[in-house]
C-alpha positions as CSV (number, residue, x, y, z in Angstrom):
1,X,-13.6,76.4,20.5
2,X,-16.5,73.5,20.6
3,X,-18.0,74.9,23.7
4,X,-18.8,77.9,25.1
5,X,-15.9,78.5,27.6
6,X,-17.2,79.3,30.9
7,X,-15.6,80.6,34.2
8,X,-13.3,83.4,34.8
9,X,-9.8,83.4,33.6
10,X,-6.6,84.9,35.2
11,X,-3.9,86.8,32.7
12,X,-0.7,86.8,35.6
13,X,1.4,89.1,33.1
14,X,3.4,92.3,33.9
15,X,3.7,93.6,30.3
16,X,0.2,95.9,30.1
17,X,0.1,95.5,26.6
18,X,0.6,92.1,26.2
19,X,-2.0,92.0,28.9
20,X,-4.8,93.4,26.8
21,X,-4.2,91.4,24.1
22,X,-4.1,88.2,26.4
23,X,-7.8,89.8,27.5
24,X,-8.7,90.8,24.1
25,X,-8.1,87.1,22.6
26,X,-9.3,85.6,25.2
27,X,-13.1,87.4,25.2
28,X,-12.6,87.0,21.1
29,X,-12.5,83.0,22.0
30,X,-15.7,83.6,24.0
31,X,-14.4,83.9,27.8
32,X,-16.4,86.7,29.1
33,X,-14.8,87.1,32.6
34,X,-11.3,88.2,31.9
35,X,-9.0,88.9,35.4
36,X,-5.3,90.0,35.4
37,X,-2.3,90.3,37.7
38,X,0.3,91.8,36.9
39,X,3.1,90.5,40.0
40,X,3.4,87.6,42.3
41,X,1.3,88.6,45.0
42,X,-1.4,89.9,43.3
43,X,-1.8,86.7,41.4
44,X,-1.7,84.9,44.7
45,X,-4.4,87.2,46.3
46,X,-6.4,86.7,43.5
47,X,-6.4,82.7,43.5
48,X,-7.3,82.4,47.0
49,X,-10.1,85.0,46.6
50,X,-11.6,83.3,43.4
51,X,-9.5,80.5,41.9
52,X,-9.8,81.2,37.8
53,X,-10.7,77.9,35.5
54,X,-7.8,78.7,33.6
55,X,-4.9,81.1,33.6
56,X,-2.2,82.3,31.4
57,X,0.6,82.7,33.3
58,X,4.2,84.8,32.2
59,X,7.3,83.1,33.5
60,X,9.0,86.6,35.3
61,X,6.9,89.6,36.7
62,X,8.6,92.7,37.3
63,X,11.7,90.7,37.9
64,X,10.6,88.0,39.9
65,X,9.8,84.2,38.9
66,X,6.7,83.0,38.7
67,X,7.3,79.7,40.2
68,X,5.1,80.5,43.6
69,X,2.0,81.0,41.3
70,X,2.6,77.9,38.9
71,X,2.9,75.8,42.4
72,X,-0.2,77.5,43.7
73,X,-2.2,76.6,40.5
74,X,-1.1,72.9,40.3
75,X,-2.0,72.2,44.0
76,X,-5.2,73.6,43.2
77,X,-5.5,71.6,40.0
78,X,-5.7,74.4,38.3
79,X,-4.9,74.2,34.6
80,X,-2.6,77.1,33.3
81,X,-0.6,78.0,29.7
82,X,2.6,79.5,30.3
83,X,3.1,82.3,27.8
84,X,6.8,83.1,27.8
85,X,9.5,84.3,25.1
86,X,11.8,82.1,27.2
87,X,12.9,78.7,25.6
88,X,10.8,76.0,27.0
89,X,13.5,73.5,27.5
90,X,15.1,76.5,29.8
91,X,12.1,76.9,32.2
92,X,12.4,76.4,35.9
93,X,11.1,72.6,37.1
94,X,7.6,74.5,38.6
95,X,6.6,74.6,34.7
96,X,7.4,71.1,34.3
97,X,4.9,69.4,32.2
98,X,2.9,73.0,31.5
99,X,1.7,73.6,28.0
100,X,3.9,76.3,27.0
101,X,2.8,79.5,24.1
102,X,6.0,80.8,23.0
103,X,5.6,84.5,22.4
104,X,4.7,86.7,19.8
105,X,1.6,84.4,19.2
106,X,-1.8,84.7,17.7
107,X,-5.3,83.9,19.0
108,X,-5.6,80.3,17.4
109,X,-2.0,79.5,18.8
110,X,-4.0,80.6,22.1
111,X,-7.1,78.7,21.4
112,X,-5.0,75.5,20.9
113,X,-3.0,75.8,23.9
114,X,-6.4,76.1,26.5
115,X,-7.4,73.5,24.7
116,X,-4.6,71.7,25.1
117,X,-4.5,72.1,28.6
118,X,-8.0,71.6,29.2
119,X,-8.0,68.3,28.1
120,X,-4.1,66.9,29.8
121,X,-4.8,64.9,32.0
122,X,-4.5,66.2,35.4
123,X,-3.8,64.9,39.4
């Protein structure tokens, strides 16, 4: 990346492997403050404790959608990739307009996508 990314950053995925490589790539591109949450409500919790400057966000935790925490983070104006194996043409309308990392990916696919998101324009 250009800058050093600052902030912390919030992984909302339910798969604890793909978790740590979320964290791993994510600290590799220079974030240094890596949270994670792995359901619904513990992404929730987390946002209104400290919202993150970013998050990656997984489409369906432990069986539920992920829509509540996409709505959370746009009224926030919180930025936010959506890493999903799901087709992006078939995501539910919360995602509309998100900046979407099709899984299995690599760091620089994830590098591109925050930037990406960090520089759409944004309400």
């Amino acid at each position: 990346m250009t800058t050093t990314p600052r902030g912390e950053v919030l992984v909302v995925e339910d798969e604890g492997v793909v978790a740590d490589l979320l964290a791993d790539m994510l600290e590799a591109i220079g974030y240094a403050d890596v949270r994670r949450a792995a359901t619904v409500d513990e992404a929730l919790d987390q946002i209104e404790r400290s919202p993150p400057v970013i998050a990656i966000l997984d489409v369906n935790l432990r069986g539920a959608p992920a829509h509540p925490v996409a709505t959370k983070l746009k009224a926030l104006d919180i930025p936010f990739v959506v890493a999903t194996g799901f087709d992006p043409k078939k995501l539910p309308h919360s995602f509309a307009g998100a900046v979407v990392l099709r899984k299995p990916f690599q760091r620089q696919d994830l590098e591109k996508a925050i930037i990406q998101v960090q520089q759409a324009p944004r309400t």
